[in-house]
Backbone atoms as SQL, in Angstrom:
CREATE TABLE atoms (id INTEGER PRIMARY KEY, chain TEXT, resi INTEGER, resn TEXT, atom TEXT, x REAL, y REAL, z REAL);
INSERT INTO atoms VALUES
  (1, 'A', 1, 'UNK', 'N', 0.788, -1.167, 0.000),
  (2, 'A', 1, 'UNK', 'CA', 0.000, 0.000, 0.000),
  (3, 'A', 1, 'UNK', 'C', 0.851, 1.261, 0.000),
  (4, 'A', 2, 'UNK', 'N', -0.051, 2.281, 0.205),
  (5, 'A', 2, 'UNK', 'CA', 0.890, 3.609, 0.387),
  (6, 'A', 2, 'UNK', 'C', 0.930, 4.487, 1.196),
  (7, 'A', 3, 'UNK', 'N', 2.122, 4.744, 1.886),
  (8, 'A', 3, 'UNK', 'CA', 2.384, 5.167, 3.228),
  (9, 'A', 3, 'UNK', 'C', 1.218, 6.465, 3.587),
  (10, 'A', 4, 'UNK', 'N', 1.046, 6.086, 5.023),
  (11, 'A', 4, 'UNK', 'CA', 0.259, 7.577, 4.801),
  (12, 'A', 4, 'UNK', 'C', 1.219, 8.839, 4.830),
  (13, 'A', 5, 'UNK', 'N', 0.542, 10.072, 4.627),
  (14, 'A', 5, 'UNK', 'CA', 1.500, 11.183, 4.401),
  (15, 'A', 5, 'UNK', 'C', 2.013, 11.722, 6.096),
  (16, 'A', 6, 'UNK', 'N', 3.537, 11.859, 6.223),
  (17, 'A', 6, 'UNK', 'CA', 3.526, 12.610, 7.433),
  (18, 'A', 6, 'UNK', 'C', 3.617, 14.451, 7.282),
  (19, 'A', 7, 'UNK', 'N', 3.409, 14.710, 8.572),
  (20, 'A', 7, 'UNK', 'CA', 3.121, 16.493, 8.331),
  (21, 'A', 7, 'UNK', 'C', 5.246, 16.636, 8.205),
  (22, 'A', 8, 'UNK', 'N', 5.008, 18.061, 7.861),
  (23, 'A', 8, 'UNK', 'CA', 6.671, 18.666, 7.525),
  (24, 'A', 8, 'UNK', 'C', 7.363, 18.903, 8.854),
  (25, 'A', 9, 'UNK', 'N', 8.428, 18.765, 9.327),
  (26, 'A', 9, 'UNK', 'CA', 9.572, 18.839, 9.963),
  (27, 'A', 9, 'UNK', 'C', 9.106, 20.331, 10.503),
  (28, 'A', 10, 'UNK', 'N', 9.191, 21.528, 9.618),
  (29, 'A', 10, 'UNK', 'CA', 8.828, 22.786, 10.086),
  (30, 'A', 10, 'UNK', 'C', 7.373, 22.985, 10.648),
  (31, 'A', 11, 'UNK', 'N', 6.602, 22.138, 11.054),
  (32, 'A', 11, 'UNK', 'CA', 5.315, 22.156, 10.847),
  (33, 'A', 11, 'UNK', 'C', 5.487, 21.538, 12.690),
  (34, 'A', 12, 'UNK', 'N', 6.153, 20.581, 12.627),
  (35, 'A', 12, 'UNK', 'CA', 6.718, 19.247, 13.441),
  (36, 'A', 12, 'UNK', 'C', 6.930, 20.577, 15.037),
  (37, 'A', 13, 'UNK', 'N', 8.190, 21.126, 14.571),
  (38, 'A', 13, 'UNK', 'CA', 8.685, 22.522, 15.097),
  (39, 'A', 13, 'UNK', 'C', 8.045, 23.104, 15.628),
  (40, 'A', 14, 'UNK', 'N', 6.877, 23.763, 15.121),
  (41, 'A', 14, 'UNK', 'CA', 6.135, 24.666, 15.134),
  (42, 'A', 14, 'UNK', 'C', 5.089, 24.332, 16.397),
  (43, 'A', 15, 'UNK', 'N', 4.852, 22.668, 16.243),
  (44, 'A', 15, 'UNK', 'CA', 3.719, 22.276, 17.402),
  (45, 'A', 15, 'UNK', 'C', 4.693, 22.293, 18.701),
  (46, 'A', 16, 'UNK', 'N', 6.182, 21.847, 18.924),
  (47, 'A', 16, 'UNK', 'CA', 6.652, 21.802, 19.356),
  (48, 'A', 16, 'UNK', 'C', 6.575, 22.989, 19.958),
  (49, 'A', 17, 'UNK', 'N', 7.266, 24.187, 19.662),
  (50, 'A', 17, 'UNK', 'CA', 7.375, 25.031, 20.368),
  (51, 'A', 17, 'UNK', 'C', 6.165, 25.790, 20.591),
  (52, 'A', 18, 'UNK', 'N', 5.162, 25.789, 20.073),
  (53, 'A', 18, 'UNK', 'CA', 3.699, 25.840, 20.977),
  (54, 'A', 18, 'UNK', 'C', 3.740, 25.357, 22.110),
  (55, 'A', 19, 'UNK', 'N', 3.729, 24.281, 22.380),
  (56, 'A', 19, 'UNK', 'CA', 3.396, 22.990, 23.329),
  (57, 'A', 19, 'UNK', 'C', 4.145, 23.543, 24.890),
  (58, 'A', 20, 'UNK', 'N', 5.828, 23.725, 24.244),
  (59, 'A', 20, 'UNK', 'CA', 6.337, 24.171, 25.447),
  (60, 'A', 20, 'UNK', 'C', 7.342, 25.466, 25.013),
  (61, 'A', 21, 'UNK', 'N', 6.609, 26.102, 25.822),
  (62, 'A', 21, 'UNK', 'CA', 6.916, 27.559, 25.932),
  (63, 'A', 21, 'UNK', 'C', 8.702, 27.953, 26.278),
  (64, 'A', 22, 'UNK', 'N', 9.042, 28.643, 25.338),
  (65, 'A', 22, 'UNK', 'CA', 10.396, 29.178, 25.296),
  (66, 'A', 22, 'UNK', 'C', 11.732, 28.346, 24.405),
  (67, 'A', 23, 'UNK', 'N', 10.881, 26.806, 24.526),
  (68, 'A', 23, 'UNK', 'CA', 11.721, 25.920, 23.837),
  (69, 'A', 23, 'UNK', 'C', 12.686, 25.987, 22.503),
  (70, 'A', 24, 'UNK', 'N', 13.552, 26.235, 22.367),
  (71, 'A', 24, 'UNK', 'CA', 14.746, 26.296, 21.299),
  (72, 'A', 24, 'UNK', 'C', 14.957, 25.083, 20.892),
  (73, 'A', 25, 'UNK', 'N', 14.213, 24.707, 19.541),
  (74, 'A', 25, 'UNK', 'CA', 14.750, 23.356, 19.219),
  (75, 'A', 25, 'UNK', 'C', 15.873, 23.615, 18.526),
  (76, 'A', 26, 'UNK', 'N', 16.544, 22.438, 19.242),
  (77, 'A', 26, 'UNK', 'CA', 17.904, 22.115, 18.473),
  (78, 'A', 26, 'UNK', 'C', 18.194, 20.989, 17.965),
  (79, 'A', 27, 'UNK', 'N', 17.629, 20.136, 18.264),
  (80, 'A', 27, 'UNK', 'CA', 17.610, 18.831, 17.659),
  (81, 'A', 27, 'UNK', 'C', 16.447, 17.806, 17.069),
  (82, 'A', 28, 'UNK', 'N', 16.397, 17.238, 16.022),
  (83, 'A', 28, 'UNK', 'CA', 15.160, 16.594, 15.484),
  (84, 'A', 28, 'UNK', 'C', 15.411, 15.022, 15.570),
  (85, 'A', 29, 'UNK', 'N', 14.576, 14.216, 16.030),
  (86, 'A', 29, 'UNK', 'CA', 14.833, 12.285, 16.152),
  (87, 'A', 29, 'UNK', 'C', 13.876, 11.874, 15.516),
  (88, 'A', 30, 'UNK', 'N', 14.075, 11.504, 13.726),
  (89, 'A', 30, 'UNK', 'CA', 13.247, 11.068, 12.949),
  (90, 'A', 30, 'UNK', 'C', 12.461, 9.973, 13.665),
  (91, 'A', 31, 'UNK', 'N', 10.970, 9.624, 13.170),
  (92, 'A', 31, 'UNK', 'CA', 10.780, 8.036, 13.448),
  (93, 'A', 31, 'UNK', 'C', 11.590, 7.060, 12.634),
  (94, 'A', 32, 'UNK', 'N', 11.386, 5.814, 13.940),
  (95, 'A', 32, 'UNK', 'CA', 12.811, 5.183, 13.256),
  (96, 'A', 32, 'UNK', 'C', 11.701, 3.952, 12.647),
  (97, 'A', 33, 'UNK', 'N', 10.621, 3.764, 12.418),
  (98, 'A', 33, 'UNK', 'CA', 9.522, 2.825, 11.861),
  (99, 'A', 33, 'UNK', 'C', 8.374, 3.708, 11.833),
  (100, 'A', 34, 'UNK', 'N', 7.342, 3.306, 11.386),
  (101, 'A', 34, 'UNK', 'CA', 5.819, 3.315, 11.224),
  (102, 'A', 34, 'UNK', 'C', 4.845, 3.493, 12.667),
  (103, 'A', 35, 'UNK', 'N', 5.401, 3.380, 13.555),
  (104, 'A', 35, 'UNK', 'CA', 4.604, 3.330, 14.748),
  (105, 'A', 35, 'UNK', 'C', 5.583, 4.375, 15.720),
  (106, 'A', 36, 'UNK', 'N', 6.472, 4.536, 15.578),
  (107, 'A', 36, 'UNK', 'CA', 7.721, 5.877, 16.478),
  (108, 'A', 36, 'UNK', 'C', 6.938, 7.091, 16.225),
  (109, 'A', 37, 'UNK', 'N', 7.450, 7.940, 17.588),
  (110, 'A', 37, 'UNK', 'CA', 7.266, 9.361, 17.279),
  (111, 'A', 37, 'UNK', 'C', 8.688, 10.427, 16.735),
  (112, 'A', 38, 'UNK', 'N', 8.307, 11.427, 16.487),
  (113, 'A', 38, 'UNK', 'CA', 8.879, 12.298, 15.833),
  (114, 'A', 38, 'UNK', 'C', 8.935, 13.113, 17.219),
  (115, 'A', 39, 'UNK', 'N', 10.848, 13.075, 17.523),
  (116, 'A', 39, 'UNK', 'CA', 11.054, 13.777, 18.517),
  (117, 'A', 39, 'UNK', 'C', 12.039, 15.052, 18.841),
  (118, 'A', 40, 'UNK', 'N', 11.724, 16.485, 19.275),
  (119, 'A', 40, 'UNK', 'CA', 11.789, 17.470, 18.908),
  (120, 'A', 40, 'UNK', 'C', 12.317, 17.930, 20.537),
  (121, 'A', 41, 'UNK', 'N', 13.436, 18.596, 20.653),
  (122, 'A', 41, 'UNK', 'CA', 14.166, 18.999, 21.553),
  (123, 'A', 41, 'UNK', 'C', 15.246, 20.083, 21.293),
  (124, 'A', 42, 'UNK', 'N', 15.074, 20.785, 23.100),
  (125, 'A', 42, 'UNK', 'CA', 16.164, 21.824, 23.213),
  (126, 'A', 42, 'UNK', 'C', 16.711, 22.686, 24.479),
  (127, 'A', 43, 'UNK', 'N', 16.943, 23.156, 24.245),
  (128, 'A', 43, 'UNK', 'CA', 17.093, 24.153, 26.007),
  (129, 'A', 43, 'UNK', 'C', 15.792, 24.937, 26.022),
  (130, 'A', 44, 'UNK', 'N', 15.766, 24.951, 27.343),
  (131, 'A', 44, 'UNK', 'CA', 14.933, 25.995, 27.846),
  (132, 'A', 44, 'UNK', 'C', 15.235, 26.828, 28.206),
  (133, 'A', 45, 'UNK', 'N', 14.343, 27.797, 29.769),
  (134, 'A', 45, 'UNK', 'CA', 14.931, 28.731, 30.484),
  (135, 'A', 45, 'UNK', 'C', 16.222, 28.356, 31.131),
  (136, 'A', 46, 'UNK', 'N', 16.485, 26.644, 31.445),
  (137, 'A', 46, 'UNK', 'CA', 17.424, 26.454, 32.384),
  (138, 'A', 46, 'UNK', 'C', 18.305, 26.060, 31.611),
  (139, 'A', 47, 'UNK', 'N', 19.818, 26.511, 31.235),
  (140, 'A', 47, 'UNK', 'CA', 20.451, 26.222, 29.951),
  (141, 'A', 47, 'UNK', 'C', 21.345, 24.760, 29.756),
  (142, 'A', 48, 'UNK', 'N', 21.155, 24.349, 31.186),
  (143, 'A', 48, 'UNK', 'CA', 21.609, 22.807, 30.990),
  (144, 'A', 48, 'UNK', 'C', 20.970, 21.920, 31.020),
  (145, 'A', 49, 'UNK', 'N', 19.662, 21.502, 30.996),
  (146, 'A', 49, 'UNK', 'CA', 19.275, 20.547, 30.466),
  (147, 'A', 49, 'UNK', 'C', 18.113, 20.699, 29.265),
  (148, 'A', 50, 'UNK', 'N', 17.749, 19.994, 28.701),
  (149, 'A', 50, 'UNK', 'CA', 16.961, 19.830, 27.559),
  (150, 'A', 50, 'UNK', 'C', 15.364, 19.169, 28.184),
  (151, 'A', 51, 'UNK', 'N', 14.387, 19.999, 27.092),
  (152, 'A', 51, 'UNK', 'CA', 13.080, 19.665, 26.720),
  (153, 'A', 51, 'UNK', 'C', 12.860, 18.963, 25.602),
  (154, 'A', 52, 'UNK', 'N', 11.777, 17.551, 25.700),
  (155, 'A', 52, 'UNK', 'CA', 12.012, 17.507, 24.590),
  (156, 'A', 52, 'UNK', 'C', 9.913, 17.176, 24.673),
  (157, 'A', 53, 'UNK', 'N', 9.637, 17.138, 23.391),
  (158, 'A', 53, 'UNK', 'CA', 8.316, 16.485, 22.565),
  (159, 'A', 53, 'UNK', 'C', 8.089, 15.521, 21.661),
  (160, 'A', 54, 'UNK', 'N', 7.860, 14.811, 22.095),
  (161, 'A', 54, 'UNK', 'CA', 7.167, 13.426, 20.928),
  (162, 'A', 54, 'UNK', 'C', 5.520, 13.814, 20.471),
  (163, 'A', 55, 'UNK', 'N', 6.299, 13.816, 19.093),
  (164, 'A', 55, 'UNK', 'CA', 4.950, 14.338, 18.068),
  (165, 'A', 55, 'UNK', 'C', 4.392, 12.859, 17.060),
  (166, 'A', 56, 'UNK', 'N', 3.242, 13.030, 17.294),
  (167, 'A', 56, 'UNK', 'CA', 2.936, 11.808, 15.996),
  (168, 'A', 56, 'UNK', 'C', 3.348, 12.148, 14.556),
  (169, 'A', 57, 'UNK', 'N', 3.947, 11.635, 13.567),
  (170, 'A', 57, 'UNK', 'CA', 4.409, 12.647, 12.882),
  (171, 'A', 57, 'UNK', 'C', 3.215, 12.260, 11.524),
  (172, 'A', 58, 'UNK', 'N', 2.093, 11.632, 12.003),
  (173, 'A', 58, 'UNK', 'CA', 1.063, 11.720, 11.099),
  (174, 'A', 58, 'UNK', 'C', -0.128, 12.683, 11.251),
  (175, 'A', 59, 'UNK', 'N', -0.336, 12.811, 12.133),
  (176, 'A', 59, 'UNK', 'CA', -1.845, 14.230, 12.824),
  (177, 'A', 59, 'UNK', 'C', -1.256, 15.220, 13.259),
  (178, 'A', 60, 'UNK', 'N', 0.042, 15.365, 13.975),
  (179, 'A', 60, 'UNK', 'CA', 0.737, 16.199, 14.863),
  (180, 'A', 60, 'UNK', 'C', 0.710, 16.960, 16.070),
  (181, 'A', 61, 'UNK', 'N', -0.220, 15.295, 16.842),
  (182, 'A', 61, 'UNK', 'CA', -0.683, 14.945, 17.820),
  (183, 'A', 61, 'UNK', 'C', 0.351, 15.118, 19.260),
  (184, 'A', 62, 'UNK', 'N', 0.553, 16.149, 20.043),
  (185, 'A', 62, 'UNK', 'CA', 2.021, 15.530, 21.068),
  (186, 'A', 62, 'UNK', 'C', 1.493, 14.547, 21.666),
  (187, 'A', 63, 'UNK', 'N', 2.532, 13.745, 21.434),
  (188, 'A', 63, 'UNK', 'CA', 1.994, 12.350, 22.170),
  (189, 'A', 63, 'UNK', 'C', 2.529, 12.243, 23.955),
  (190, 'A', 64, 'UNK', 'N', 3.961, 13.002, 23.934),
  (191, 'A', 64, 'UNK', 'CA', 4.370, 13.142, 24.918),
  (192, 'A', 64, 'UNK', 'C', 5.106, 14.736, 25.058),
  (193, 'A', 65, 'UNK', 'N', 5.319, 15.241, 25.649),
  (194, 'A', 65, 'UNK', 'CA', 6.422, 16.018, 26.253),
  (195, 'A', 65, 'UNK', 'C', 7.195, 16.098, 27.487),
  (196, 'A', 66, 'UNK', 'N', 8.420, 16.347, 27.920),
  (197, 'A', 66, 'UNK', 'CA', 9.386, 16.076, 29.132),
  (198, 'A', 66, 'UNK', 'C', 9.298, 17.767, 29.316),
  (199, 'A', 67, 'UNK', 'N', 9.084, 18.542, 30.446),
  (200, 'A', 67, 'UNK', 'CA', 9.504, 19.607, 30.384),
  (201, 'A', 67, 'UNK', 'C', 9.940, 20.009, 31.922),
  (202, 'A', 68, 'UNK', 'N', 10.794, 21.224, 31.447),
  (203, 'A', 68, 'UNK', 'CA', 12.087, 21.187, 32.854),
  (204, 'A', 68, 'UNK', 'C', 11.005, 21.334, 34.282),
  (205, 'A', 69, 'UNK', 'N', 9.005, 21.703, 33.904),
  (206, 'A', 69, 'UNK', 'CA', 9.014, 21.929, 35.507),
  (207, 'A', 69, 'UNK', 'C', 8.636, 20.514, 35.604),
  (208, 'A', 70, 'UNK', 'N', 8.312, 19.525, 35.182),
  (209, 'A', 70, 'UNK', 'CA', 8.057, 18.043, 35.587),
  (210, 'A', 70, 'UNK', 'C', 9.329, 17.291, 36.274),
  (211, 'A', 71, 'UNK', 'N', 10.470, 17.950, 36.091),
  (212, 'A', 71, 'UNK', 'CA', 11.612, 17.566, 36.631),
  (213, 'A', 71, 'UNK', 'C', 11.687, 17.498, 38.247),
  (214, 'A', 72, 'UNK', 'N', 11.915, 16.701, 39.291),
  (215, 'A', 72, 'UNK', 'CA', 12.696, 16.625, 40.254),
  (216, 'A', 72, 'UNK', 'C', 13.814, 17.683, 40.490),
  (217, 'A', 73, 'UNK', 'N', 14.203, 17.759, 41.570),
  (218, 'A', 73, 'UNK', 'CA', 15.870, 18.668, 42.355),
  (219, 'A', 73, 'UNK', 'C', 16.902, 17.296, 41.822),
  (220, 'A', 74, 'UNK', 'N', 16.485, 16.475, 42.145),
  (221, 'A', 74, 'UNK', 'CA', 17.450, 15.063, 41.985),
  (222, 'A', 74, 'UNK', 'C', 18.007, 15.002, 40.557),
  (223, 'A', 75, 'UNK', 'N', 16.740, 15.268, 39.226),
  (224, 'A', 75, 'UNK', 'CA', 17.236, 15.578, 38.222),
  (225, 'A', 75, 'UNK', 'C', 17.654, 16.568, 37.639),
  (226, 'A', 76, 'UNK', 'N', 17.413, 17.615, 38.551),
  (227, 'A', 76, 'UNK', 'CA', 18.122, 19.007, 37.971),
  (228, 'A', 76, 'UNK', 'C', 19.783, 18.881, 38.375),
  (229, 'A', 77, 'UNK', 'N', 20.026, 18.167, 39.758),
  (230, 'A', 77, 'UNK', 'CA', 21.371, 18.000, 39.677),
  (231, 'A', 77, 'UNK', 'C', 22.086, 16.875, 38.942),
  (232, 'A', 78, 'UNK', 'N', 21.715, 15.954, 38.673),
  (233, 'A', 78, 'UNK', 'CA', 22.274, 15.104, 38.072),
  (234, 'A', 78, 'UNK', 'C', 22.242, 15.397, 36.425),
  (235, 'A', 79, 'UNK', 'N', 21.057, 15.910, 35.988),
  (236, 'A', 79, 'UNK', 'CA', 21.191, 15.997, 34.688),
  (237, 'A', 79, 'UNK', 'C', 21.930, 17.634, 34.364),
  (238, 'A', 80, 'UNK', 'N', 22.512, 18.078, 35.144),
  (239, 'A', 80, 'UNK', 'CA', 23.595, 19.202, 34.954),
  (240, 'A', 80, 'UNK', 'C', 24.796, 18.942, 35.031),
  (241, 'A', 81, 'UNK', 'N', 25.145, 17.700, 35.643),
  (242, 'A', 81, 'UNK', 'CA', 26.153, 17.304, 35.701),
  (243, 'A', 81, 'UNK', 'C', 27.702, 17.053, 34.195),
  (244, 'A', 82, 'UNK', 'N', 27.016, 16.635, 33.407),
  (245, 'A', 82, 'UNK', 'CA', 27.291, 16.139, 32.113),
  (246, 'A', 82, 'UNK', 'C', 28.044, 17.885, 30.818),
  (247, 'A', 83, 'UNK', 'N', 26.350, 18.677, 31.107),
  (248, 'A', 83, 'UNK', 'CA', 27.033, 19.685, 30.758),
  (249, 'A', 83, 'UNK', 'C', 28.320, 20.675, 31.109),
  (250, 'A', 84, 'UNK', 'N', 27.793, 20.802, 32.419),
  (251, 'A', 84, 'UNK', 'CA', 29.116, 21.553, 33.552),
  (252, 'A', 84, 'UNK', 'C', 30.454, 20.171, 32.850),
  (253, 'A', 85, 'UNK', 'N', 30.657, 19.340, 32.955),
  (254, 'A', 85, 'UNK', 'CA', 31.731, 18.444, 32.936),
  (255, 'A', 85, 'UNK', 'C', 32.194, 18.056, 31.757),
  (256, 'A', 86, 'UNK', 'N', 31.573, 18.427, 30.917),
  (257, 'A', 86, 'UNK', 'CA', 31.630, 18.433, 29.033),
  (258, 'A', 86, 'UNK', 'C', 31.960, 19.967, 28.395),
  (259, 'A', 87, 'UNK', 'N', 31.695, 20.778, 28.965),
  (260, 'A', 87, 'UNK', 'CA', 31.509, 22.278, 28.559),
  (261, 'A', 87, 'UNK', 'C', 30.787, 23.021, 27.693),
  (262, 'A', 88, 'UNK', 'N', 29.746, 22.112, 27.074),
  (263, 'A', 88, 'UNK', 'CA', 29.164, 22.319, 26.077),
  (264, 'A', 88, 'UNK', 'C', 27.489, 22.896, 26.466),
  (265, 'A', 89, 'UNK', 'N', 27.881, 23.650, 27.563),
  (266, 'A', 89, 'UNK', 'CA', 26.481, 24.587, 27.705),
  (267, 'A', 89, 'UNK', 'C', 27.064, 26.554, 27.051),
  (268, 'A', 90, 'UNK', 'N', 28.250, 26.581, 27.276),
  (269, 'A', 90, 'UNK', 'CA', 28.691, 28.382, 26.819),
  (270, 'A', 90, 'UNK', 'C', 29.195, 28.463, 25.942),
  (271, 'A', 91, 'UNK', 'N', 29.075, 27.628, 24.948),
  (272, 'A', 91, 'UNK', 'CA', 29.713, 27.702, 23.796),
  (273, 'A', 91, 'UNK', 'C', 31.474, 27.565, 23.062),
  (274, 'A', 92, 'UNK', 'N', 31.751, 28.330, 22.357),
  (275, 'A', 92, 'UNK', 'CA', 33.188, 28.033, 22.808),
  (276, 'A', 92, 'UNK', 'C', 33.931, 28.805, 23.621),
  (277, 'A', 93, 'UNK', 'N', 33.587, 29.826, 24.141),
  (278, 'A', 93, 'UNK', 'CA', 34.774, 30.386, 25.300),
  (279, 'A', 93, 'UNK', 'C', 34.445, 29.819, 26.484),
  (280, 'A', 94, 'UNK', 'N', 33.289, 28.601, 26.732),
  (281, 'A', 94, 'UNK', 'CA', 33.421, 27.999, 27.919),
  (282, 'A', 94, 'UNK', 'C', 34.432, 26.986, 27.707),
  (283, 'A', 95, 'UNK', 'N', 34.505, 26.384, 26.332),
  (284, 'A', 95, 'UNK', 'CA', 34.990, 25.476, 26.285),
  (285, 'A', 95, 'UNK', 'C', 37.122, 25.573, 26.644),
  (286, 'A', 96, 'UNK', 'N', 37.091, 26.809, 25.964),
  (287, 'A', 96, 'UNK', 'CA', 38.055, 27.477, 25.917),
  (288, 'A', 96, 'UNK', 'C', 39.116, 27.335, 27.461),
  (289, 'A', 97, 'UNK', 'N', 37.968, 27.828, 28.451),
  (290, 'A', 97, 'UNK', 'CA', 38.099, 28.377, 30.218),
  (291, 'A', 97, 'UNK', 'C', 38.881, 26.588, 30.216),
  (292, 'A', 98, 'UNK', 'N', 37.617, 25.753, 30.055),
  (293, 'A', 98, 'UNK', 'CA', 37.791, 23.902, 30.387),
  (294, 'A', 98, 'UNK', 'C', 39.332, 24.040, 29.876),
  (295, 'A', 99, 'UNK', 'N', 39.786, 23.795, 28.462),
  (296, 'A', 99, 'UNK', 'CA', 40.794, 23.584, 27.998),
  (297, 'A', 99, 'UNK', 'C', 42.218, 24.160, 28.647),
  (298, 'A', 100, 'UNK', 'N', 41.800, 24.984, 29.435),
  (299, 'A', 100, 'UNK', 'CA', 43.001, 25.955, 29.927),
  (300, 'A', 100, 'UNK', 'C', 43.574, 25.823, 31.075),
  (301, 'A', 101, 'UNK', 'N', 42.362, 25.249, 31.680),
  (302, 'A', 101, 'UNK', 'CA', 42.218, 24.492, 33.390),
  (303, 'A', 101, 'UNK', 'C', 42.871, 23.137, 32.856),
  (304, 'A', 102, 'UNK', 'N', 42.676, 22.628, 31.660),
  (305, 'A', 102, 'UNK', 'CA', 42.966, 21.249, 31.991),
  (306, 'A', 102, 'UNK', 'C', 44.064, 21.233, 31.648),
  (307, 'A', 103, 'UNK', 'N', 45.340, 21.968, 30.556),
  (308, 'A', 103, 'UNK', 'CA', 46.049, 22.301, 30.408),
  (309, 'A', 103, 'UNK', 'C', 47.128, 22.252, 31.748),
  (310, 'A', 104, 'UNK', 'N', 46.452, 23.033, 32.860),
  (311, 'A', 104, 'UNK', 'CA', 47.253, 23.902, 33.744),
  (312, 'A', 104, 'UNK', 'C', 47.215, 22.631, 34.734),
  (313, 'A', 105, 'UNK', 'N', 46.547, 21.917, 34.918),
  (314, 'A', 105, 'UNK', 'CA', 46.109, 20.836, 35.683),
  (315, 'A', 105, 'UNK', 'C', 47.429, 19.242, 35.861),
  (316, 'A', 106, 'UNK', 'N', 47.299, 19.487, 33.505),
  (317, 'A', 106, 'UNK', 'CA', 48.492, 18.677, 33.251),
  (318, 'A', 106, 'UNK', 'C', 49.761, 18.779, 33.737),
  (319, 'A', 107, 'UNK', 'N', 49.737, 20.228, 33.430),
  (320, 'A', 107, 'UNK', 'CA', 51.210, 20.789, 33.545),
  (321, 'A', 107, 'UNK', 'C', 51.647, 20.520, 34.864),
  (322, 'A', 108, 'UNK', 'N', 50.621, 20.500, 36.152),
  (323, 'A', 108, 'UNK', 'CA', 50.770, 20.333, 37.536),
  (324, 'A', 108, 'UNK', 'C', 51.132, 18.850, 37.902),
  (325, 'A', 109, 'UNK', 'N', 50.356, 18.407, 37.460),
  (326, 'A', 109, 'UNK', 'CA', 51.084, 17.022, 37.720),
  (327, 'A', 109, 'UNK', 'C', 52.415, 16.310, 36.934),
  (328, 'A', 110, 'UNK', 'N', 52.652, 16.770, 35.502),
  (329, 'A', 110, 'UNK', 'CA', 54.287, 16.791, 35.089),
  (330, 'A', 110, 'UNK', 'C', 55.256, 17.312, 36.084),
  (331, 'A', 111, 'UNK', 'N', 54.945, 18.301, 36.090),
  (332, 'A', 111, 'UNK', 'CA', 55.921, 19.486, 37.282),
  (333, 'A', 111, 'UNK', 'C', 55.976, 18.729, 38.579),
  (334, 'A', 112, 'UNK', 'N', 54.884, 18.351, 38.907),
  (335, 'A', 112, 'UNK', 'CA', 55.066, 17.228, 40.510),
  (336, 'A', 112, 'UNK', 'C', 55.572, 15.976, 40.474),
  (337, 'A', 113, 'UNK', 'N', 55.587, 15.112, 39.293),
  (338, 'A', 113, 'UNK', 'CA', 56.235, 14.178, 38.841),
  (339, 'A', 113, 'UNK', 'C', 57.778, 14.686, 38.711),
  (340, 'A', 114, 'UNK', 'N', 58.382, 15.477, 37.863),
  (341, 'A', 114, 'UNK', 'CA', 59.430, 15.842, 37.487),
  (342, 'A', 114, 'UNK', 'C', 60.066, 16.367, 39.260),
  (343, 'A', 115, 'UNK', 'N', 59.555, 16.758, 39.964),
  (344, 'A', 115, 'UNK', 'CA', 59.809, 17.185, 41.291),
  (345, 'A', 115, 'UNK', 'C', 60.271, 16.040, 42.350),
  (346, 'A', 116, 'UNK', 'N', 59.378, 14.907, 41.948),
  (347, 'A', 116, 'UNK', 'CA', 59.661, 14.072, 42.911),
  (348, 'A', 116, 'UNK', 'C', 60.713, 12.938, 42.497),
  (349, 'A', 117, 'UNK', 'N', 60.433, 13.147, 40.861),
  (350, 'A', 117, 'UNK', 'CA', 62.107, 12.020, 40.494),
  (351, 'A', 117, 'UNK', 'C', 63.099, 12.486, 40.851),
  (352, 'A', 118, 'UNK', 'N', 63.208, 13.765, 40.663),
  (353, 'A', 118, 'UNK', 'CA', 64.758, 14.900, 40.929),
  (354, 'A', 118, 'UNK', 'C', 64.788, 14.157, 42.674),
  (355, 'A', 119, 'UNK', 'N', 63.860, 14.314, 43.526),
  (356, 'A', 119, 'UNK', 'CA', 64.402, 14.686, 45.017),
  (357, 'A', 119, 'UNK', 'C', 64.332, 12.695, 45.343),
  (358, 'A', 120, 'UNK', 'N', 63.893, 11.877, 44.555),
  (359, 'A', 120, 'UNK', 'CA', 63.951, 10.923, 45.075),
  (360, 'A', 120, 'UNK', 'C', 65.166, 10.131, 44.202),
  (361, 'A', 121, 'UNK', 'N', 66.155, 10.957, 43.307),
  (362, 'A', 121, 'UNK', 'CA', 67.267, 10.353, 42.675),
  (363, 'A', 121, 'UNK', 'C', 68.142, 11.269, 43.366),
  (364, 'A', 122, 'UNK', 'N', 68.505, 12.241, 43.984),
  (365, 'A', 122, 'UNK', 'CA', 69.298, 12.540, 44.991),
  (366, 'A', 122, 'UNK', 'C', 69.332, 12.171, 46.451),
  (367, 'A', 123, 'UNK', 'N', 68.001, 11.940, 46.891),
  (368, 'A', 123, 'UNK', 'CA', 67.952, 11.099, 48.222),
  (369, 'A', 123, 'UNK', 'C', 68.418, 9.735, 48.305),
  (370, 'A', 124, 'UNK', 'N', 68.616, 8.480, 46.568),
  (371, 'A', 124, 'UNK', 'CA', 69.204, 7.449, 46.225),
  (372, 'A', 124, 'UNK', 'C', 70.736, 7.519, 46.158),
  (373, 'A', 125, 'UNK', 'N', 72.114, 8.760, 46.101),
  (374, 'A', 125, 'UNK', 'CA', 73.050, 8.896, 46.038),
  (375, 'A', 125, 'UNK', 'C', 73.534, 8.280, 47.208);
């Protein structure tokens, strides 16, 4: 037979950010068969974790949505965790700050290594 028609991606979007207010989609999760939803996500007000919506992608029905006030304290800390520790909530001059710390971090433990061979090959004389 012949598939039924699904609604457009921009269309998809559009219910999405109706649905939940402020939402920045940034990412789209085709259906992956005939019976999946079409799932539509992004930041919200809170910039580390993500909202997302499952749309039928035949009526453009939300079938579901996750949004940050349905969240727990338990998941606001844990699911911040990842961003803070990845750097990928400020773009690149956060990433930048990470790289510079970790840099300086390396260098600290070479320098403490190199410190303790020197004083533990003269304490061996």
């Amino acid at each position: 037979g012949v598939p039924a028609p699904m609604i457009p991606v921009d269309e998809a979007i559009k219910i999405a950010t109706q649905r939940i207010p402020g939402l920045e989609a940034s990412f789209i999760s085709l259906p992956l068969n005939a019976y999946s939803h079409l799932q539509i996500g992004g930041r919200g007000w809170y910039p580390l974790m993500f909202q997302t919506a499952q749309i039928n992608p035949y009526d453009g029905e939300v079938a579901a949505a996750h949004l940050l006030s349905d969240r727990s304290k338990l998941e606001f800390v844990t699911e911040s965790m990842r961003p803070l520790h990845t750097g990928d909530f400020g773009g690149i001059w956060i990433k930048l700050i990470w790289a510079f710390f970790g840099l300086i971090m390396s260098m600290m433990v070479l320098s403490g290594l190199l410190i303790w061979t020197k004083r533990t090959a003269l304490a061996t004389l």
